[in-house]
N, C-alpha and C positions, 0 to 999 in steps of 0.2 A: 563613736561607733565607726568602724573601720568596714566596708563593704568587703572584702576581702578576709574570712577564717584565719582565726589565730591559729587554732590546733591541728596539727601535720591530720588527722584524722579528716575534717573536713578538706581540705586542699587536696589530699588523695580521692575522696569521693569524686569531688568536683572536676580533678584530671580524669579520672577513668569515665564521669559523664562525658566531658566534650571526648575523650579518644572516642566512644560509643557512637554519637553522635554522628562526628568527622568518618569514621568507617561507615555508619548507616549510608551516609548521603553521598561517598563514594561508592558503596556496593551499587546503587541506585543510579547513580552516571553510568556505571560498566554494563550495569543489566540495561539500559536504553540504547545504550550504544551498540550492543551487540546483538537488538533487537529490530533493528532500523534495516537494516537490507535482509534480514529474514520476511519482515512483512512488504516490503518491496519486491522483492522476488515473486514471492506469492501472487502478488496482486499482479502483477505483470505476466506471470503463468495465467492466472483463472483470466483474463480478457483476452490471449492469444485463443484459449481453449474458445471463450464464445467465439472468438472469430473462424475459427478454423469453423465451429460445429454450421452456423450461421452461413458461410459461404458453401459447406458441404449439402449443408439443405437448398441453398438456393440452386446450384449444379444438380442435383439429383432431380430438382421439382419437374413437373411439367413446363415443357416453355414459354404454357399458355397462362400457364400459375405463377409463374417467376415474379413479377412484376407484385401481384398484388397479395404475396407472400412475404415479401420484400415489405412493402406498405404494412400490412400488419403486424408487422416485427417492428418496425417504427415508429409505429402506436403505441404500441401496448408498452414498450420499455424504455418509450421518452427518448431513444434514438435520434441526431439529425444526419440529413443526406448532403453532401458538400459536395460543389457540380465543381468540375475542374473548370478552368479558364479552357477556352478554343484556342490559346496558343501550345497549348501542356501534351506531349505525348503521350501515348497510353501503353504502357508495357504489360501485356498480360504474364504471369505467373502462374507455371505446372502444379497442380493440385498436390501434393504430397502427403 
């Protein structure tokens, strides 16, 4: 018993399985590959977007509100506040 089909009939099944195959699990590297900086982008779009929204409400708030509006946005969405070093300068940046 020979692992390998005698009859040209099974040996062409069997080639046009693996050509099948071999194409499936290449269309599937291409479709990932070309789906990777699509979702990247995205997700790097919708976080500018909270930030832009997040700092536009904190500008707009009351001055007196600021602070512990700021605080509740840090609660509620698992947010942390990262204190710069006292040697770090602080460049503010126009609202756009």
């Amino acid at each position: 018993m020979t692992p390998w089909p005698r009859t040209l009939l099974w040996r062409s099944v069997l080639l046009i399985a693996a050509v099948l195959i071999v194409a499936h699990l290449a269309w599937l590297q291409i479709f990932r590959a070309s789906e990777v900086e699509p979702r990247a982008l995205q997700a790097a779009q919708q976080l500018v977007s909270v930030v832009n929204l997040t700092r536009a409400a904190l500008v707009t708030a009351e001055p007196a509100r600021r602070f512990a509006s700021g605080r509740a946005t840090m609660t509620s969405s698992g947010w942390r506040r990262w204190r710069k070093p006292a040697s770090a300068t602080c460049r503010v940046f126009p609202f756009v």
